[in-house]
C-alpha positions in Angstrom: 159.1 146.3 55.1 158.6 148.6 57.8 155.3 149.5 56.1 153.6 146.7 58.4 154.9 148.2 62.1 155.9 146.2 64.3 156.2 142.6 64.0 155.8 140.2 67.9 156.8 136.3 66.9 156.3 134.4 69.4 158.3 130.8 69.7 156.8 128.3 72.2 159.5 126.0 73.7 159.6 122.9 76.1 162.8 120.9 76.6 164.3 122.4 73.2 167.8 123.0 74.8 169.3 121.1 71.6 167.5 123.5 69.1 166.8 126.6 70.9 169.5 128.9 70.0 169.5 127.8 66.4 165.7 128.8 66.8 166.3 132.2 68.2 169.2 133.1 65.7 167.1 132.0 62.9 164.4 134.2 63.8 166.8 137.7 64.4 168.1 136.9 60.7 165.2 136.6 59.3 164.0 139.7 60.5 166.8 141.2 60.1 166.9 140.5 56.4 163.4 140.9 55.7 164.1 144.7 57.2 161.1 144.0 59.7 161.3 145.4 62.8 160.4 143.1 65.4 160.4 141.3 68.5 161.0 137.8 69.5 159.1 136.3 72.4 160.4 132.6 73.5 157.9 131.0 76.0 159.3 128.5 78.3 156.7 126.3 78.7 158.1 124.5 82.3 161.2 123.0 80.6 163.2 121.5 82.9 166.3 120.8 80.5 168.2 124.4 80.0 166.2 125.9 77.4 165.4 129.0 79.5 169.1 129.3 80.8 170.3 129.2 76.7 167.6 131.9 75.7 168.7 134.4 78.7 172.2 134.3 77.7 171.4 135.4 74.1 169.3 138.2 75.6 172.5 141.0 75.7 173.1 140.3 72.5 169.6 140.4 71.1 167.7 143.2 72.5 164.7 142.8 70.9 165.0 139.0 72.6 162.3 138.5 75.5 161.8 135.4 77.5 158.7 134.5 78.9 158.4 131.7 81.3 155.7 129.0 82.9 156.8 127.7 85.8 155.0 124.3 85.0 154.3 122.7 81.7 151.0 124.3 80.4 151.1 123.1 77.1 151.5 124.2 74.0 148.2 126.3 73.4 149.2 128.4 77.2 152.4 128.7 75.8 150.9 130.4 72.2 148.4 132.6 74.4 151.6 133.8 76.9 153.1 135.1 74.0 150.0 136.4 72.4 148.9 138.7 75.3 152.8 139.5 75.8 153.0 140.7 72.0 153.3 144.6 71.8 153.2 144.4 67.8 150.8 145.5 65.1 151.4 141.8 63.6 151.5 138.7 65.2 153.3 135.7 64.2 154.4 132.6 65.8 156.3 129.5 65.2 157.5 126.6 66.6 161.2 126.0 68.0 161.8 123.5 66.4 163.6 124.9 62.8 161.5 123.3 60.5 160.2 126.2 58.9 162.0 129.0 56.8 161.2 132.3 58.6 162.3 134.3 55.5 158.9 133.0 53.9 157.2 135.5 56.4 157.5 137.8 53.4 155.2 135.5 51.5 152.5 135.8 54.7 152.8 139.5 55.6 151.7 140.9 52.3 148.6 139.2 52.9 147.5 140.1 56.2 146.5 143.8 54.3 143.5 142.2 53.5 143.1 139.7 55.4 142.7 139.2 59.8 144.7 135.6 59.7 147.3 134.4 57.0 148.9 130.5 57.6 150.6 128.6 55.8 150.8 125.2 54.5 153.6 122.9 53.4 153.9 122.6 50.3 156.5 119.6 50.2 156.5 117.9 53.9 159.5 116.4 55.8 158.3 114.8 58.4 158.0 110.9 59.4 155.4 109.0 57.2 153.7 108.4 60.7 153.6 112.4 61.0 152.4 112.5 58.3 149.7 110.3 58.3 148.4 111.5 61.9 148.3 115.0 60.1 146.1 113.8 57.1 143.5 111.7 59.6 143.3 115.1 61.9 143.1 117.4 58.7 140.3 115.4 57.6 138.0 115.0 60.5 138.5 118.5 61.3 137.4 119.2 58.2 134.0 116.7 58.5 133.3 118.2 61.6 134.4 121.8 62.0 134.1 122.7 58.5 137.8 124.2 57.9 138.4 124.4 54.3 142.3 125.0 55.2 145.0 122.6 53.7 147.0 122.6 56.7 145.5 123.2 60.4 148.6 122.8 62.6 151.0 124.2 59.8 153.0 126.4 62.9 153.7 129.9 60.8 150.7 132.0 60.6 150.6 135.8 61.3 147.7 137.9 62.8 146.5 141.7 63.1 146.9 142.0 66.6 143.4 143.3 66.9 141.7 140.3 65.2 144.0 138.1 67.6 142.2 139.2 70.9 138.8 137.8 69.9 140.3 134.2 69.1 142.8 133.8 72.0 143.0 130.1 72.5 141.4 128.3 75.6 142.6 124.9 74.6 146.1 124.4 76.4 147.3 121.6 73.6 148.1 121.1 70.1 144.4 121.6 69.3 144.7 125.4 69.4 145.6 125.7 65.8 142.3 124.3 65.1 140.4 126.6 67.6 141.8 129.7 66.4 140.6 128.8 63.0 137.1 128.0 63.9 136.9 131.4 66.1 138.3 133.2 63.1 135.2 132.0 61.4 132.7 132.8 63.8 134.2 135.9 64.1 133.8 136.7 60.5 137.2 137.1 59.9 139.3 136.3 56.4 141.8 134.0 56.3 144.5 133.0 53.3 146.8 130.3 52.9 150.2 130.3 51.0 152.7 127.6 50.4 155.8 127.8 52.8 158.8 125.7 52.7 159.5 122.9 55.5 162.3 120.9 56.3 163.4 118.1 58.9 163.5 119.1 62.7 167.2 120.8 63.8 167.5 118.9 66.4 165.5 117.0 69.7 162.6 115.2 69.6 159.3 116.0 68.5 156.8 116.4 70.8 153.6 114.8 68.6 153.5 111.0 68.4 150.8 108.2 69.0 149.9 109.2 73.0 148.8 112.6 71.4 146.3 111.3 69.6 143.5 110.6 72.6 144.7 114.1 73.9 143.7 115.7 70.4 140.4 113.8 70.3 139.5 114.8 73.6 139.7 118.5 72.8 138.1 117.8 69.2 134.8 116.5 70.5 134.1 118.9 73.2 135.0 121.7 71.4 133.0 120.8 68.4 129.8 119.6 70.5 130.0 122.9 72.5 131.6 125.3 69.9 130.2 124.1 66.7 126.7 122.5 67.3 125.4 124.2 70.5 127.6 127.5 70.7 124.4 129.7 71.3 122.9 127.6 74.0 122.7 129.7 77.3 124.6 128.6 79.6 123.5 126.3 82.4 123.3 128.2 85.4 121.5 130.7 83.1 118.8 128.6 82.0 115.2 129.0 83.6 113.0 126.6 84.9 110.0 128.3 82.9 106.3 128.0 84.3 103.6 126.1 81.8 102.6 123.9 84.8 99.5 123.7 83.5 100.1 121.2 81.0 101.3 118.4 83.0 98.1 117.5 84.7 96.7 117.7 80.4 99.3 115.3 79.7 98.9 113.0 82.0 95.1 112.5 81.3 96.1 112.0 78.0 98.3 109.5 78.5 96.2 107.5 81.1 93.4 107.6 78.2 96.1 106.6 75.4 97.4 103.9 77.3 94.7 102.7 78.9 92.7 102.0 75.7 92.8 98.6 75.4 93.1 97.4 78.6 90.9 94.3 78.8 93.3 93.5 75.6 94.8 90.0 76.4 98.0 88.7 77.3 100.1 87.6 74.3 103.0 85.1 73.7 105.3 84.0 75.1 106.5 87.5 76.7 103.5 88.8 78.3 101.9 85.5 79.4 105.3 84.7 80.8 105.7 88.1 83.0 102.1 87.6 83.9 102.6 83.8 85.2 105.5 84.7 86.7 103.9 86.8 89.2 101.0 84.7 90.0 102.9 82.2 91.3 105.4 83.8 93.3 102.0 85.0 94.8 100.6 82.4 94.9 103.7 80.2 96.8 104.6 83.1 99.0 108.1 83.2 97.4 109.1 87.0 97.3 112.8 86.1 96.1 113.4 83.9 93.6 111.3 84.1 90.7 109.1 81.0 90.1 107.9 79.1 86.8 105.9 76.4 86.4 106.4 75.3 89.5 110.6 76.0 89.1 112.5 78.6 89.6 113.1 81.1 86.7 116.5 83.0 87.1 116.4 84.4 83.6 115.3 88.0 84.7 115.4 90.2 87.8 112.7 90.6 89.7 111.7 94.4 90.2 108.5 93.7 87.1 107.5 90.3 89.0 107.6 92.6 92.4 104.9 95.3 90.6 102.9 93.4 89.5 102.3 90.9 92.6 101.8 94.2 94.0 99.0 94.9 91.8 97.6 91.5 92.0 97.6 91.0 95.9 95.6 94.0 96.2 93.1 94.4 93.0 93.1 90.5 91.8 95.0 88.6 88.8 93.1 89.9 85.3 95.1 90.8 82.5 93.0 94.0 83.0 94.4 94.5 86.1 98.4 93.7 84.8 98.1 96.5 81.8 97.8 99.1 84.5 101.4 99.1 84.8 102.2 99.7 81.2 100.0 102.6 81.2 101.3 104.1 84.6 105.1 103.3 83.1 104.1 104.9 79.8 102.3 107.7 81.3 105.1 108.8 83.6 107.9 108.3 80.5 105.2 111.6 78.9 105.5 113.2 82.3 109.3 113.0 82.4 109.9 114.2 79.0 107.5 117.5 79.5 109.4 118.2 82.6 113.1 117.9 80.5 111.7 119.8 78.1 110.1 122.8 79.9 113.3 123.1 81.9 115.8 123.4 79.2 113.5 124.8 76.0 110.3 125.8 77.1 106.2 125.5 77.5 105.9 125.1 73.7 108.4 122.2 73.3 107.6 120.3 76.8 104.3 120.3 75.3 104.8 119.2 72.0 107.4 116.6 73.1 104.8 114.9 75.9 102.3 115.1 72.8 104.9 113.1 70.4 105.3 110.5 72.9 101.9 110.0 73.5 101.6 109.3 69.4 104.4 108.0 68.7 103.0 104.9 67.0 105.8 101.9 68.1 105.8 103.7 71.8 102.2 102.9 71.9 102.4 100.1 71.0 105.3 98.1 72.1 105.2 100.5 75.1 101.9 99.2 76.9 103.0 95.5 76.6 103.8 93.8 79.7 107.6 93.5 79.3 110.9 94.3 81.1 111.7 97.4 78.2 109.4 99.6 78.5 109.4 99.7 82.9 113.2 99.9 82.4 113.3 102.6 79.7 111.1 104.6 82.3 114.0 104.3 85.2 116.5 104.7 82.6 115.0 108.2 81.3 114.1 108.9 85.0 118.0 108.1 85.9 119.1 110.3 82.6 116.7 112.9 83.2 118.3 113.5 87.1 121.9 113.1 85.7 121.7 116.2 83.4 119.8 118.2 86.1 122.5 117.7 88.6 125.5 118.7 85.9 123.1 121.5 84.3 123.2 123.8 87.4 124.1 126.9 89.2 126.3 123.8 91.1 126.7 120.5 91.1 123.3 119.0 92.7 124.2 115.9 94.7 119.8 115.6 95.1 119.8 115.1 91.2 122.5 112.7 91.3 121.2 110.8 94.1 117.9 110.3 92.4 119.7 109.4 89.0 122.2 106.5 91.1 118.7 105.6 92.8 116.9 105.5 89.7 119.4 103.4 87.4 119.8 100.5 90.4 116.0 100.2 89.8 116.6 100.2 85.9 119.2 97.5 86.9 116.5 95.8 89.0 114.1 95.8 86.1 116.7 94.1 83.6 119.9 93.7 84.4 123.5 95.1 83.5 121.7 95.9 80.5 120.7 98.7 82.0 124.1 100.0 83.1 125.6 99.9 79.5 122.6 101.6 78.1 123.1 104.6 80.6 126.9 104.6 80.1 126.5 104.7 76.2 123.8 107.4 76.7 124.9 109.9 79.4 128.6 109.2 80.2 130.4 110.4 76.5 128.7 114.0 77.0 129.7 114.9 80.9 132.7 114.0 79.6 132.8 115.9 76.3 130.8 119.2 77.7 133.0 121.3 79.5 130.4 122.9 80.7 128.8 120.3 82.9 129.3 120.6 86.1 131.6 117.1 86.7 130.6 115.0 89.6 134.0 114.0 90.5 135.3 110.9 92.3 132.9 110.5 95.0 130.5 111.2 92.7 131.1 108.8 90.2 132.0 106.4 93.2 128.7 106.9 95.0 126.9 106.5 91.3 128.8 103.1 91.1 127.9 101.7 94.8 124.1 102.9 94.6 123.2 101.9 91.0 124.4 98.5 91.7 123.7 97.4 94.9 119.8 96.5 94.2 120.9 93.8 91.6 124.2 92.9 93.6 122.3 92.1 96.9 119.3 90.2 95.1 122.0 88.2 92.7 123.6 87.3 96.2 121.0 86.3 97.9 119.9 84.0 95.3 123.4 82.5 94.9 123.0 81.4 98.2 120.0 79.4 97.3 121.2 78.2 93.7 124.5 78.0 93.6 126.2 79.1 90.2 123.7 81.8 89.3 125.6 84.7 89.3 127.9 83.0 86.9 125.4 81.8 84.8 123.1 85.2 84.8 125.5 87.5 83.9 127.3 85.1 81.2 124.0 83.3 79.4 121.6 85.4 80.1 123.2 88.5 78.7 127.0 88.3 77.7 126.3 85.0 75.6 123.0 86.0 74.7 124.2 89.5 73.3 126.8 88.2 70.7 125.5 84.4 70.3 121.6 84.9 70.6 119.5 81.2 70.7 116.4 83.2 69.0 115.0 85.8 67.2 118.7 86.9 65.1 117.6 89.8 62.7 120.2 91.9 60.8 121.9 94.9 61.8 119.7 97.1 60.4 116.4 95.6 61.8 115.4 98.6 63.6 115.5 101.4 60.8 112.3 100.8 59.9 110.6 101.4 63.2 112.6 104.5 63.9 111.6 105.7 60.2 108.2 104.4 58.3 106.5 103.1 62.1 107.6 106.4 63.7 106.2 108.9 61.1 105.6 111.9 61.5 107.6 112.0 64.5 110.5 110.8 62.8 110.8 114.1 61.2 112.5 115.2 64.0 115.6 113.4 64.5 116.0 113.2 60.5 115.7 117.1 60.7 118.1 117.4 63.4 120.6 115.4 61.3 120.5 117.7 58.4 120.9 120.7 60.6 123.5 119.2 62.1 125.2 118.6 59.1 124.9 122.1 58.1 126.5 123.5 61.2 130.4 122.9 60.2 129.7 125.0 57.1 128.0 127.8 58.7 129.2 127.8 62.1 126.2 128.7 63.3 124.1 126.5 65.7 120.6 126.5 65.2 119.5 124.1 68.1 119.8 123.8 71.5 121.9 121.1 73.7 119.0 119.1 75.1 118.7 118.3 70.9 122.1 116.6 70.7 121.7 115.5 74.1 118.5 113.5 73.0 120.0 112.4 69.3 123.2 111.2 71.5 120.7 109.0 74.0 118.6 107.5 70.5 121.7 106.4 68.7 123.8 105.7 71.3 121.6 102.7 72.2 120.3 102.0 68.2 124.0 101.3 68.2 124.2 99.4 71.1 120.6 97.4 70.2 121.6 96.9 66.3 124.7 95.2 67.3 123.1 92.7 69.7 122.4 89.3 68.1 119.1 89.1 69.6 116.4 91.6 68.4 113.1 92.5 69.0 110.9 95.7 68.7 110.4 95.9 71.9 113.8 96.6 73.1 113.8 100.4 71.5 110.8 101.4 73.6 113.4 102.8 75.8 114.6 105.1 73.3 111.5 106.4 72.3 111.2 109.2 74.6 114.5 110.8 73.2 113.3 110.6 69.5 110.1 112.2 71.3 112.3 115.1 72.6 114.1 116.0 69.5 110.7 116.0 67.9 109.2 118.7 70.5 112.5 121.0 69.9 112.1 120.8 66.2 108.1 121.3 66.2 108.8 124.5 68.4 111.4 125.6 66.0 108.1 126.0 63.7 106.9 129.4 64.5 106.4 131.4 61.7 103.9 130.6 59.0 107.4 129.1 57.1 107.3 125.5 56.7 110.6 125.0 55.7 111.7 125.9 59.3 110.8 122.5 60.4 110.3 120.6 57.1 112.6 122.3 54.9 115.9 121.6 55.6 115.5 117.5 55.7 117.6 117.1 52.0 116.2 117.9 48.9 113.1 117.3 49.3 109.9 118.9 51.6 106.8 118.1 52.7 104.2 120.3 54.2 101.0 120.1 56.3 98.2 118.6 53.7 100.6 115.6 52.6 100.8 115.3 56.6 97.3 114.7 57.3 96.8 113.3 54.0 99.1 110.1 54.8 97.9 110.0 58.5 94.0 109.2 56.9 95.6 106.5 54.6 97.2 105.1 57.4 93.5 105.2 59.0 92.5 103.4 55.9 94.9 100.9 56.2 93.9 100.3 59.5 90.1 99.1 58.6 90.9 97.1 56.0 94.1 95.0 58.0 92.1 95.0 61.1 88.9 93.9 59.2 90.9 91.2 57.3 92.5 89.8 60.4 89.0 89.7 61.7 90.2 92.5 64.6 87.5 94.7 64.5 84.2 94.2 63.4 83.1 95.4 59.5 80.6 98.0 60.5 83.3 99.7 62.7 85.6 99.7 59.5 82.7 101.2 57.6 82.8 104.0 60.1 86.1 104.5 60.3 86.8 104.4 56.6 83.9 107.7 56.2 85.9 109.6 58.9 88.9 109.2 57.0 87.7 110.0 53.6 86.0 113.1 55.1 89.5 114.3 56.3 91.0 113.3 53.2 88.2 115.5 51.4 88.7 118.3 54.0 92.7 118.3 53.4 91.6 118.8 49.3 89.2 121.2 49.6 92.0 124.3 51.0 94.3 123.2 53.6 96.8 126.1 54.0 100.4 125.8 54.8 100.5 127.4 57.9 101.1 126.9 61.6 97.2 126.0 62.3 97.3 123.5 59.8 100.3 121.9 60.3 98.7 121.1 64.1 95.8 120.2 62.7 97.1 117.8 60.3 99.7 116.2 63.1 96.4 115.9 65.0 95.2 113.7 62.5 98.3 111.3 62.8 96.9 111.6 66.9 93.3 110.7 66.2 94.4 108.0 64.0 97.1 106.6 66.5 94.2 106.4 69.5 91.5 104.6 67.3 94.5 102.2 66.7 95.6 101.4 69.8 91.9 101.5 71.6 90.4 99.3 68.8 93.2 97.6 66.3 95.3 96.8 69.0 93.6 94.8 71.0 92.4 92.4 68.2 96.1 92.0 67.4 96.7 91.0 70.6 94.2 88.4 70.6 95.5 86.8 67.5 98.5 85.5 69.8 96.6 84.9 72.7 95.0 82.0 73.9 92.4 83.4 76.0 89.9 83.2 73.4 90.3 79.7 72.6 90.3 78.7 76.3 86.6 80.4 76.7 85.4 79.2 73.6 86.2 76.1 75.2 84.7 75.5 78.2 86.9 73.5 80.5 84.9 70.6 82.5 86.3 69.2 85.5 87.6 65.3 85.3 87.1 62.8 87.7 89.2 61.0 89.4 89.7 57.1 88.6 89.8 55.5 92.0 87.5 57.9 93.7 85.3 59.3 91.2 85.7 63.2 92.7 86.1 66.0 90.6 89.6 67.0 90.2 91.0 70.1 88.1 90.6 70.1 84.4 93.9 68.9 81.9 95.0 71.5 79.5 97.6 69.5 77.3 100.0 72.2 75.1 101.1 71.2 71.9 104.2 71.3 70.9 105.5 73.8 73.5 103.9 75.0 77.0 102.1 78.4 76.7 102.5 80.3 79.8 99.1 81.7 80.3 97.2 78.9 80.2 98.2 79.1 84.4 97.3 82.5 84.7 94.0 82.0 82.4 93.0 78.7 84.2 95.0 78.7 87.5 93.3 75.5 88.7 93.9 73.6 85.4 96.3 70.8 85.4 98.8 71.3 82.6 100.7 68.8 80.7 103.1 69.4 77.7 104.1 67.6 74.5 106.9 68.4 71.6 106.8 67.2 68.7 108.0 63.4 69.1 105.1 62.7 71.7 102.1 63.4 69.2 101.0 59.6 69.8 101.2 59.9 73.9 99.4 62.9 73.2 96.6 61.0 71.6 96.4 58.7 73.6 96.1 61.0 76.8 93.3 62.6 74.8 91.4 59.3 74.0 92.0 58.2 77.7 90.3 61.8 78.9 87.7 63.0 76.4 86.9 66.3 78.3 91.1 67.5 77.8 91.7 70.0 75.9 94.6 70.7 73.8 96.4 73.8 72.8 98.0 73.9 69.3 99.7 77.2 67.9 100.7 77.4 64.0 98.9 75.4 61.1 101.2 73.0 60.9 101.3 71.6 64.2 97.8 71.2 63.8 97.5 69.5 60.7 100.0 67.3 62.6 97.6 66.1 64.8 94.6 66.1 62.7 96.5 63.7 60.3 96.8 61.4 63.7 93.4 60.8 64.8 92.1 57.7 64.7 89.0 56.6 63.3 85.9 57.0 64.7 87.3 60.1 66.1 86.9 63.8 65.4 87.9 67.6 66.3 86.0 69.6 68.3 87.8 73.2 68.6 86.7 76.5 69.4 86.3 79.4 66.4 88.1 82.2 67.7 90.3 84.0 65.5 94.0 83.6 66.4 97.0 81.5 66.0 95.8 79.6 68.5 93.6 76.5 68.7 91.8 74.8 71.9 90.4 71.2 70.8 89.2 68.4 72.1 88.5 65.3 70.6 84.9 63.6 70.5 83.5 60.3 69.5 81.9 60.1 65.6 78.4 60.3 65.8 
């Protein structure tokens, strides 16, 4: 067999003193018999049994025998790429020291490699451990899912290489996992690879070095290689990446979203949520109590205080209105567009800042859920703030301790905002991939450290300066209010798949992106090559990470994914830039087995429109003639989408404008009247409240708002110098009598039934006098019979 040159096998070794000379003898037979000539390189890999001293003393008597040594343990992929380099032959082959392979049944492998760059071998009838064997089969498959090797056995340790196809696919990996990243080079390289059946048998002697501890060793080469290997292998690297210019589209955006967000504003303040936050503020304000937060006169421990701090801010200095509290959704909103554009335009470019800060602005459940006044959305904007500053400080030429300082700053604020929710989010979202990434610049222990201090110490020193007041809080904060509350929730338990629909059918078109991604992602083990940047699997780890984390809490409400909306934003800016040729399937294409192009687009963004007038006309949200309006503006575009839209670039724009102007008209006019169907504001001033008097002196005294069956929080902030009182369910006849005793009270009913409770109560002679807003709600008073 001389035919094939000269054949370099290389035998890795580490503590094999009990095995090693079998190893080597094995090895000169086989060549030997095969008529190869050969050389045999054992690599030492930092034994410290005597492995090396047995291998040297065969070397006079083996000439072709060379010993190669580490003088610490490198592991076994070092070891392999020692003896690579080292190798002087035409053919390369390697195997382990361990005598469980035949090395005659390199005459099955070597007529292959004349057509082929990489022969390996698989055994055909396994003799190792069931536990062995078992690891192998788990590790075969998910390479397999995720890398796309269509090989039968990945670590099977005989394979042989032309020498020449060798040097491109030199491992880097110092472990076991260099098997796997030969094979996947080999790929990307082009190169052909065959397989044939080898024999196996139990190991010689020693001890094997693969057993459970390897398994986290393996995964965490797995991951990192495929996240940077397999899906983003073409991304530049990061201290090659510009910081392109498009300035000019920021100042665009921002307009925008002021205009987007600010539609609306004199919408009022809904139940319980809003009304709450609101209340909450006014009379901390109003007391002078900057600390603790204050309800109803008590204090209210349930959230931190950083929402409660804004918006006293905003109320000390421009008055309390609910006009005047929806400024900070729209500034929060507005600077969560401005954030994303800037992510965008550093790592991708002008065309996908732009198209990502454009769907934010219209991405439907961002609008609305974003602009209400709750904890989530001021939360999600410190959280994408804080994730935002983290991959700019680990993206660099260096490691940027100004980034990271302004990411540990801007997570203790998210912490602040809502508690050690906050900190799991940002683990779940950012932490896996500066760990998988190799290329990240890692922030070490002082960074991590100084990420750990910072983050927490807002919420630390508040939650100790409150315990001081009310004893027990911490305990009862961190436990009820969010451990308890997570996996045992008092209200509002929905399924785990609750939020599939907003992320899908509420989040169309933008939707498109993320479910694009996912099919290109899927594509990427079979074809090995990458077709979108990092920032793409950055953004899809951020959405599902905390989907995940959301879907698995017992409490759920819509609300609590506004902070992942901007990252479903971002993969939808990456994929809309992807669309630059006339080519719809670019962007459209690739989502399964089915496509759908500009016209359908626009034509399901003007029945949306349609839907709109006729819900918001049957809720009695917006008025008929505006329906009317609305209804020949999108019948026009329907028309207009029928008459020759074009698959094209222009169009497609055009169309996803459509979804845009449809998105504003809802949330500047169909908004608003849902917001005042759970609202009482309505009802309050379509009932004027009268001062009482007072039954010893006869002075006016503050008007009675009694609430039935539960206390609604706005009536404080809606009529701040009203006396409230409240009734459940088992006081309807104090209730009645309260009312009889004051005829100018008014009650406060939500839901039919608790007010065809009452009604069914009222004594004769007496009847209902109640205001004819539409709503939920109902303000009543009761009045003599005429």
């Amino acid at each position: 067999m001389n035919e094939y040159g000269l054949l370099s096998l290389v035998v890795p070794a580490h503590n094999e003193e009990a095995v090693i000379v079998q190893a080597v003898t094995e090895a000169r037979d086989a060549l030997q018999q095969l008529g190869i000539r050969g050389e045999i390189l054992v690599v030492d890999d930092g034994s410290h049994d005597q492995t090396a001293a047995l291998v040297q003393s065969l070397c006079p008597e083996i000439p072709n025998l060379v010993l190669l040594r580490h003088d610490t343990n490198r592991g076994y992929g070092a070891a392999l790429r020692t003896g690579f380099e080292a190798a002087k032959g035409d053919l390369v082959a390697f195997t382990d020291a361990d005598c469980q392979f035949h090395l005659e049944d390199l005459e099955r492998l070597l007529p292959l490699t004349r057509e082929n760059n990489m022969v390996t071998g698989w055994r055909e009838d396994r003799k190792d451990a069931p536990l062995r064997l078992f690891l192998s089969k788990g590790f075969n498959f998910l390479v397999d899912a995720l890398l796309g090797i269509k090989v039968r056995d990945v670590d099977c340790a005989l394979k042989v290489f032309r020498k020449v196809s060798l040097a491109k696919i030199l491992p880097e990996s110092r472990g076991f996992f260099a098997n796997t990243e030969m094979l996947v080079r080999a790929r990307q390289e082009g190169q052909s690879v065959a397989e044939v059946a080898v024999r196996h048998r139990p190991r010689a002697a020693g001890v094997s070095k693969v057993s459970l501890m390897a398994i986290p060793k393996v995964l965490s080469s797995l991951l990192p290689f495929w996240w940077t290997t397999v899906l983003h292998n073409h991304q530049a690297k990061p201290d090659q990446t510009p910081l392109r210019g498009g300035f000019w589209a920021l100042p665009l955006l921002l307009l925008l979203g002021l205009l987007v967000f600010g539609l609306g504003s004199n919408a009022p303040l809904m139940e319980p949520t809003e009304a709450r936050n609101a209340e909450v503020a006014r009379e901390m304000l109003a007391q002078g109590r900057y600390l603790v937060p204050i309800l109803s006169g008590e204090a209210y421990l349930d959230k931190p205080p950083l929402l409660y701090w804004s918006l006293m801010g905003l109320f000390g200095s421009l008055g309390e209105t609910d006009r005047i509290a929806r400024i900070l959704p729209m500034l929060w909103c507005t600077a969560s567009v401005g954030l994303v554009w800037w992510w965008l335009l550093r790592e991708v470019g002008q065309r996908a800042a732009l198209l990502g800060g454009l769907s934010l602005l219209f991405l439907l459940p961002f609008v609305h859920y974003g602009r209400l006044l709750t904890m989530d959305g001021l939360m999600g904007m410190w959280l994408l703030a804080a994730w935002v500053a983290t991959f700019a400080a680990v993206r660099g030429k260096g490691f940027s301790w100004t980034g990271w300082g302004i990411a540990c700053l801007s997570l203790g604020l998210a912490g602040l905002t809502k508690g050690p929710v906050a900190f799991v989010l940002f683990g779940l979202m950012a932490g896996p991939l500066i760990l998988w990434d190799e290329r990240l610049r890692k922030p070490g222990i002082l960074g991590w450290g100084a990420l750990a201090v910072v983050a927490v110490a807002p919420l630390s020193i508040w939650a100790i300066l409150v315990e001081r007041i009310h004893s027990g809080f911490v305990v009862d904060f961190l436990l009820t209010h969010h451990l308890v509350r997570f996996a045992d929730p008092i209200d509002h338990t929905q399924p785990f798949w609750f939020y599939l629909p907003y992320l899908t059918l509420l989040s169309f078109p933008w939707c498109l992106g993320w479910l694009g991604a996912l099919g290109l992602y899927a594509r990427s083990p079979k074809t090995l090559r990458p077709e979108l940047p990092a920032v793409t699997g950055v953004a899809m780890v951020g959405l599902f990470s905390g989907l995940l984390f959301f879907s698995m809490a017992g409490c759920k409400r819509p609300s609590y994914l506004v902070p992942l909306m901007p990252y479903l934003a971002m993969v939808s800016g990456v994929l809309l830039d992807r669309f630059k040729s006339r080519n719809p399937s670019l962007y459209l294409g690739r989502l399964g087995t089915w496509k759908m192009g500009a016209p359908e687009l626009g034509a399901m963004a003007w029945i949306l429109g349609l839907a709109f007038a006729a819900m918001g006309t049957y809720r009695g949200w917006i008025p008929p003639s505006t329906a009317v309006y609305w209804s020949l503006v999108c019948v026009a575009g329907l028309a207009w989408i029928g008459w020759g839209n074009r698959l094209h670039v222009q169009s497609l724009m055009i169309n996803l404008g459509a979804w845009a102007v449809v998105v504003v008209w809802g949330a500047g006019w169909i908004l608003p009247g849902y917001n005042r169907e759970f609202s009482i504001r309505g009802s309050l001033e379509g009932m004027a409240l009268d001062s009482l008097q007072a039954p010893q002196t006869g002075q006016p005294t503050s008007a009675l708002v009694l609430c039935y069956p539960q206390r609604y929080y706005s009536t404080g902030f809606y009529s701040p110098e009203a006396k409230v009182e409240v009734y459940g369910h088992g006081d309807r006849s104090q209730l009645l009598a309260r009312m009889l005793a004051e005829p100018k009270a008014v009650v406060l009913v939500k839901s039919v039934r608790a007010w065809e409770e009452l009604a069914s109560a009222v004594p004769p002679g007496w009847n209902w006098q109640y205001s004819e807003k539409p709503g939920q709600f109902r303000a009543a008073r009761l009045v003599r019979h005429p």
